[in-house]
N, C-alpha and C positions, 0 to 999 in steps of 0.2 A: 578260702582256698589258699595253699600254700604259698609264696613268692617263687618264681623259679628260679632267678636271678640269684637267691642266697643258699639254695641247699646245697649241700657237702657232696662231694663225688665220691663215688660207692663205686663197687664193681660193674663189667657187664651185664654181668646176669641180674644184678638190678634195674629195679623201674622205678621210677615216684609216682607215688600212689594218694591215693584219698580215703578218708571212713566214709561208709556209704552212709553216715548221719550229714559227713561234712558236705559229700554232692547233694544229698536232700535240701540242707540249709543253701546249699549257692542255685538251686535250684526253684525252691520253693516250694516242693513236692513232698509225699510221703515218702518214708525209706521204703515202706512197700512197692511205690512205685519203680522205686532204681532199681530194686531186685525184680521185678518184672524186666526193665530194660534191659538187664546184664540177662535175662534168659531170652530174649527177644533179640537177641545181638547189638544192641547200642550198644553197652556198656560194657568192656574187658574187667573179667577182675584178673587182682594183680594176686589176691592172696583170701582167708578168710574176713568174709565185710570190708569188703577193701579194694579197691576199683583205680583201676592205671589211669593216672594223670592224661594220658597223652589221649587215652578214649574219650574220658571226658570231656578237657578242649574241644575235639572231635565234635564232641556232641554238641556243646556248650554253644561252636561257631558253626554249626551246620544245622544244626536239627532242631533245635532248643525253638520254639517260635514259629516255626515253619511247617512242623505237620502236627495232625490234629491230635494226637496225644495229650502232645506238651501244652497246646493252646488252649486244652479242657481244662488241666492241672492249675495252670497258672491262670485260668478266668478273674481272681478274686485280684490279681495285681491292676486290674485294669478300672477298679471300680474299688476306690478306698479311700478315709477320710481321716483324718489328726481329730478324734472324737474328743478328748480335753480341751482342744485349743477350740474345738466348735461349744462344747457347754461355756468353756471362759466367754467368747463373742457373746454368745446369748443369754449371760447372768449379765452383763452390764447393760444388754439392750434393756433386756426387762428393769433394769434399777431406773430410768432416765426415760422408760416409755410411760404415753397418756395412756389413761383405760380405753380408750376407743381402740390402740392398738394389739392390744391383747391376745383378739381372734384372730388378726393376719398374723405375728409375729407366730400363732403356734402352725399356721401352715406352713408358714418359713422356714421353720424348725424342721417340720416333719420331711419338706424337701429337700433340706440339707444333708440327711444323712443319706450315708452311702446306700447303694444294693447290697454291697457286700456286709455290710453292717448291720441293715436289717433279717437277712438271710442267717446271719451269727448269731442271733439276739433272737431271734423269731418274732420282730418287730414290724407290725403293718396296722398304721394306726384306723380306728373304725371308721366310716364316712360317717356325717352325722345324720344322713337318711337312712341310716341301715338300726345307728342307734335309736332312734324313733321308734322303730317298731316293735322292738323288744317289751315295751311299756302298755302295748295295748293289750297284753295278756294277764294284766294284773288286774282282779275285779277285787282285793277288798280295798278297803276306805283311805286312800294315795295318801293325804295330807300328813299324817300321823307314819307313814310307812318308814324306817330307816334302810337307807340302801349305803350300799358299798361296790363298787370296783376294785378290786384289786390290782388291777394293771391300769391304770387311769388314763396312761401316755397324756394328752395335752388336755384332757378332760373331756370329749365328746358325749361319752355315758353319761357324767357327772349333769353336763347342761341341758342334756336334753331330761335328765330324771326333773330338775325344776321346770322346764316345761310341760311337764306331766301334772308337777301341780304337790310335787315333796322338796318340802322345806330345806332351804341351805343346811338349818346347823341338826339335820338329818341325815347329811353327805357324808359319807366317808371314801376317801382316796386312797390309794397306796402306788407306787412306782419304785423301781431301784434306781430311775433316769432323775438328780436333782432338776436338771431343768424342768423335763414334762410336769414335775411336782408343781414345780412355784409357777408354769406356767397355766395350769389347771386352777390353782388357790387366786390367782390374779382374774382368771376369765368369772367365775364363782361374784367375787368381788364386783366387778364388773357390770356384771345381771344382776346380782342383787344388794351390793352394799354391805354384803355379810362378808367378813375376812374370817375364814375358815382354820380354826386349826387340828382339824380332822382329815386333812389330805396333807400326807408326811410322807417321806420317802423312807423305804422299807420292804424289806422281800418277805412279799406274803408268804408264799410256801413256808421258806424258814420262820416266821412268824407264828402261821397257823401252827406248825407243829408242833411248836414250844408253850404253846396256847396263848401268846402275846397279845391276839388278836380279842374282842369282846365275845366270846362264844355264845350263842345263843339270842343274841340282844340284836343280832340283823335280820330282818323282813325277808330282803330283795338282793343277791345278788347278781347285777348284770355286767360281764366284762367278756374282752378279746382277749383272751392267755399268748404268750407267747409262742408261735408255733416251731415245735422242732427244736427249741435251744436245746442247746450242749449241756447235760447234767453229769459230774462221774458218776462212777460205778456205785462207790460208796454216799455220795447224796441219793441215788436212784433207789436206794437198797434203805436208806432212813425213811423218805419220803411215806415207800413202799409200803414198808411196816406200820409208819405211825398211820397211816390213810388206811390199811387196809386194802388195796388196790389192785392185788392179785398181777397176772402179769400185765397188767397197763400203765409201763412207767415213764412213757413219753411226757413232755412238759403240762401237753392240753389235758391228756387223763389225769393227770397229778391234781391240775386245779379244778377240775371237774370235782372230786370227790375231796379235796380242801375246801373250796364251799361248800358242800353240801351237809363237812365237818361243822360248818362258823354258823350255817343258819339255821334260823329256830325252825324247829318242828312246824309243818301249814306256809311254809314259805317257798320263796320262789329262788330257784337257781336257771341264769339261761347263760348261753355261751357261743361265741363267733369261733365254728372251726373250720379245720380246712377238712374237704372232702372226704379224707381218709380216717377223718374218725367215725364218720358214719358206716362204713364196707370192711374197713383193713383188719385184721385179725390182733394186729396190738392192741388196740382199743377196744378191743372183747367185754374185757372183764369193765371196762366202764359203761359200753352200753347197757349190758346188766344188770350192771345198778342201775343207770336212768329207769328199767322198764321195773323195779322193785316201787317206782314212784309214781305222780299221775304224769303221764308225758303229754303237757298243755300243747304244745306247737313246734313245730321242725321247717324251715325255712332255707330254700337255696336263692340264692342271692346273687348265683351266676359267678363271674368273675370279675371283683370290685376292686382288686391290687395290679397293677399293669403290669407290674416286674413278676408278678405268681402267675404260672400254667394252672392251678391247681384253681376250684371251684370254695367258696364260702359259705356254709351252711351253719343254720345257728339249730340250736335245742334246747328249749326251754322245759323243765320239771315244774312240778310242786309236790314239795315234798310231802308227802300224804300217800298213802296207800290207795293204788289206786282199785275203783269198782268195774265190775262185767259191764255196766255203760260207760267207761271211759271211752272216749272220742277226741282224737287227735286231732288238731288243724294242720296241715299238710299246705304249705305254699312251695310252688315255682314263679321264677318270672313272667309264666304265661298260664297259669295253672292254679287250681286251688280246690284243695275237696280234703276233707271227714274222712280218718280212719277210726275203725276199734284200735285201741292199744293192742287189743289182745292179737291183733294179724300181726305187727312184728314178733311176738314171743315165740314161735315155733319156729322163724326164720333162722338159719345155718349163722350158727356164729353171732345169734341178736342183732344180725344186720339190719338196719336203720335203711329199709328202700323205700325212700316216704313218696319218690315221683312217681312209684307206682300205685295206680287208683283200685279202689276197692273193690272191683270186679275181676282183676288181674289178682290182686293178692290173695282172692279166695282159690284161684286158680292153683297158685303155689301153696298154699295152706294144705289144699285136698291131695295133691301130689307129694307132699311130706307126708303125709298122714296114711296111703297106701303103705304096704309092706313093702321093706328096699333094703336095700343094699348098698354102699358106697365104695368109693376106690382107693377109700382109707385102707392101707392094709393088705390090700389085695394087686399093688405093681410095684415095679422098681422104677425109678425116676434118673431123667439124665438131664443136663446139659449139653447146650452144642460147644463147640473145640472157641476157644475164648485165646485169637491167634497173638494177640496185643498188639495188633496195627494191621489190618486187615488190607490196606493201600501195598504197603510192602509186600505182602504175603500172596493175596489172591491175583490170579490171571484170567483173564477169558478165552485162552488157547491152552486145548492139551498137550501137554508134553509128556517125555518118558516118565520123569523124574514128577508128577504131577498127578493126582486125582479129582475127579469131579465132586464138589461140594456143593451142598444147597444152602439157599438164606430163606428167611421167614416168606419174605414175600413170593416165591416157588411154591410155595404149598395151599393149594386150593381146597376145599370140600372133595376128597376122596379122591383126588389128584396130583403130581407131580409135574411141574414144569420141566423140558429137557434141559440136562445140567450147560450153566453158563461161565460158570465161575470155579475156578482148578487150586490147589494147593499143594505146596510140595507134601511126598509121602511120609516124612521126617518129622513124627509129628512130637519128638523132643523139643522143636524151634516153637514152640507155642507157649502161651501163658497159663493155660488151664484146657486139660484135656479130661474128660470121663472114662472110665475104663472100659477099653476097648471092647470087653464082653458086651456090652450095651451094645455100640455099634452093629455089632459084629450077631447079635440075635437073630434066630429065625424068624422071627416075624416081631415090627414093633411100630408102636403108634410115633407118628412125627406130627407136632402140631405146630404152626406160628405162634411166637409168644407177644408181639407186639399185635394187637387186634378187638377188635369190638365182636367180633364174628368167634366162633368156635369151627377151624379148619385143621382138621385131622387125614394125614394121609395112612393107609395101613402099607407098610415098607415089608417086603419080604425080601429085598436086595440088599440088604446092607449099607444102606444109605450111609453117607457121613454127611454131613451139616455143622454152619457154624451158629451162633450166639444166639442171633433171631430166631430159631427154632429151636424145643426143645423135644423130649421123645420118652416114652412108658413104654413098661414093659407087663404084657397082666400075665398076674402070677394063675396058676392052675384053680385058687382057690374061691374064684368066682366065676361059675357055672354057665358062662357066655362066652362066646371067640373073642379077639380080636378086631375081625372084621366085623361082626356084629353090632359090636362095642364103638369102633369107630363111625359105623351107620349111623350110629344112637347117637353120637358127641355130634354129628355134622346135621342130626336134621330139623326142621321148622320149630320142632315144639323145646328142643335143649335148648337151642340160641336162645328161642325167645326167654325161657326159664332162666339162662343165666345171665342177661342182660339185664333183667328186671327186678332178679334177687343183687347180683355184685356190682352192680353199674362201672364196669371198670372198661379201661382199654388195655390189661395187661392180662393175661390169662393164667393163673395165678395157680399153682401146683396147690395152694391149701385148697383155693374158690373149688377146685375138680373136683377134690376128694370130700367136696361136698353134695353134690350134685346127687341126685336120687338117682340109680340103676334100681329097676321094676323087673327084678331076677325071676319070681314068680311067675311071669308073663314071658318074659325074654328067654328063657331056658329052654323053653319049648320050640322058638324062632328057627327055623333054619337061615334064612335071612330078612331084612330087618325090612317093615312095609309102614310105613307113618301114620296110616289109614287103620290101620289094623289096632297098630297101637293105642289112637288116638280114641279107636273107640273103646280099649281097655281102661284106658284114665277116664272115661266119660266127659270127653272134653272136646270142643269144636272148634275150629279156626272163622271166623268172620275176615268179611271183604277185605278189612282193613291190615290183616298181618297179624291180628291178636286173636289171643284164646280165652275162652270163657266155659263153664261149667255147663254140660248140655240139659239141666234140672232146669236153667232159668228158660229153655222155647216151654216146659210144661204148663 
């Protein structure tokens, strides 16, 4: 920020001002950010990218810290670590530590660094119970097997592959972390007396692609990729190309199909991911490839990182073509059961719903397999009014100057809450508005978007709403009303359908437009009977809330 105390006096009609790059920097924010504030009214501009000193203070000594905006923005300030000065600490531990200390110092390590650090890095190193299990899926002959990790972190894979029963100078490591390196080469050492110089520090991707790596000469690879690092554009776009990986160019698909690059033909690739590579539509084109392979095992492992919301689920291949008997092992924390491979292939998107057991998934199987319809193509899509700071903005008393607005949580199964919550009619003051023809339709679906549930109201008033809800509009070109259509999203058998296929809590504009409409059947509906339907799918509900195929009482 500028000195005050030394700039030059200007005229009146001047003001001292700032680049909205330099309130970003004294902020700690994106410059996207402050262009939201400056529309949101925090911030005055003084001119083009350029924002009146006096607003900013303004902001800077009043606001900055104190409401929830700022406090999301700047979360990362509160959780940070001098990462040089913590690897210098821990290069000198390890020169002057006994081998017995080895295995604490890498836990030490691993609780040293930051949240914010690991959250940058998509670093969350494996428990060594979780690596354990990865091993019991490999039936040829261990001793002779050469394995590899490519993300090693402090060696967890590495020690428990020789507790499996493969030889140290069969190990290969890789990290971009020198410490995790030498602290993995030392633990190695440790347990077996072997000093290894096959675990080196080294970025596999860039690696693989340059073919640095021994191609073809690895058995086994089992590792935790990095989840989520930051790649540019132009790394995302080499990776892309030299892998072949279609649109999956997040970190975890990158190294999913770079292994499965390095190892030989009849070998095994498995991998610790986080939730969203099994359901999310990024990771499309990698689950594809996993199911071109035999898919040995899919495991959810609950949630084993205290600082992740998000659930860990590992996938283990062999790469080998797989046969009409392939048979999936399928574990949950309280669960375990045999799928065909062949039940995920028809699934929307190759989504990977392994918690679903194989009575449910013949269910969704035969309901793709009917003649349908989807709502790809056939609505327009909105967003609710995105106010950027909804504390400031929203009231719960109407006023003149004021309208009634809904939140997510107001919209039931084929219901509306009476409105609680008002905004002014000015809807310039906002951060992100959809175009009012949406709003403003004769008739449109409003659904919650934060929810496990499928709650659809049909609006023929013109509803407005904000953020937590979003709203469709179906086009002429699909042979159902509205209201019908909403009957169809809110009753027993959709939920359950799209619980079991997308397993999410967010209700996801691609997840809809996948979802089967049975046009054939529904065209003819005047209004929608579940009963009716149910017995067009051939399909029954049991005591328990699930559906099954009405073939299996013959």
């Amino acid at each position: 920020m500028s000195d005050l105390q030394t700039l030059p006096l200007f005229s009146d009609n001047w003001r001292p001002s700032m680049s909205v790059e330099e309130v970003a920097q004294c902020l700690n924010v994106s410059t996207a950010s402050v262009h939201n504030w400056v529309k949101t009214g925090y911030l005055s501009k003084a001119e083009v990218n350029r924002i009146t000193e006096e607003s900013f203070l303004a902001f800077r000594d009043n606001i900055a810290g104190h409401e929830k905006l700022t406090k999301r923005a700047n979360k990362s300030l509160a959780d940070s670590h001098d990462h040089e000065a913590l690897q210098a600490t821990f290069i000198e531990r390890l020169s002057t530590a006994s081998s017995t200390e080895y295995e604490a110092i890498a836990i030490e390590y691993e609780a040293a660094l930051s949240n914010s650090y690991k959250n940058k890095e998509g670093i969350y190193y494996t428990p060594n119970t979780i690596a354990g299990t990865f091993f019991e899926h490999i039936t040829t002959e261990i001793e002779n097997v050469k394995f590899c990790d490519p993300c090693c972190g402090s060696g967890n894979f590495l020690i428990a592959a020789i507790s499996y029963g493969i030889r140290p100078e069969n190990l290969y490591g890789y990290d971009v972390d020198p410490v995790a390196v030498e602290i993995s080469r030392r633990r190695i050492f440790e347990k077996t007396g072997f000093l290894s110089d096959n675990i080196v520090c080294l970025n596999f991707l860039e690696s693989a692609a340059k073919n640095e790596i021994p191609i073809g000469k690895i058995d086994v690879i089992f590792t935790n990729p990095p989840w989520g690092k930051k790649l540019s554009k132009t790394e995302k776009v080499f990776f892309s190309n030299t892998f072949k990986t279609g649109k999956s160019v997040d970190t975890c698909s990158l190294f999913f199909f770079a292994a499965c690059a390095v190892v030989k033909k009849g070998g095994y690739v498995g991998l610790l991911m986080p939730e969203s590579f099994f359901n999310v539509a990024t990771h499309q084109h990698a689950r594809k490839k996993a199911l071109e392979y035999t898919l040995i095992a899919l495991t959810d492992f609950g949630k084993p990182f205290p600082t992740l919301l998000t659930k860990a689920k590992a996938i283990i291949v062999k790469l080998a073509e797989p046969s009409n008997a392939t048979s999936t092992v399928c574990k949950t924390l309280t669960t375990s059961h045999n799928r065909p491979q062949s039940s995920f292939q028809d699934n929307p998107r190759a989504i990977l719903n392994f918690n679903c057991p194989p009575e449910s998934a013949d269910v969704i199987a035969h309901m793709m397999a009917l003649p349908h319809d989807t709502l790809s193509g056939h609505a327009r899509w909105g967003l609710g009014i995105v106010t950027g700071n909804n504390s400031k903005f929203i009231k719960h008393k109407i006023s003149a100057d004021h309208m009634p607005v809904y939140k997510g949580k107001d919209i039931l199964k084929g219901y509306l809450k009476s409105p609680s919550n008002f905004i002014p009619n000015d809807i310039s003051l906002y951060q992100q508005v959809p175009p009012l023809e949406l709003f403003l339709a004769k008739e449109k679906l409003i659904y919650k978007f934060i929810s496990s549930d499928l709650c659809f109201y049909y609006d023929k008033n013109q509803s407005f709403f904000i953020n937590s809800a979003n709203m469709m509009i179906l086009n002429d070109t699909l042979p159902i009303s509205s209201k019908l259509l909403c009957d169809l999203l809110n009753s027993k058998i959709m939920n359950w359908f799209f619980k079991n296929v997308f397993e999410t809590h967010k209700i996801l504009r691609s997840d809809l437009e996948c979802l089967p409409i049975h046009t054939n059947f529904l065209k003819n509906c005047h209004a929608f009977n579940e009963e009716n339907y149910l017995a067009y799918l051939g399909v029954i509900q049991d005591k328990n809330g699930t559906f099954r195929l009405k073939k299996q009482d013959m």
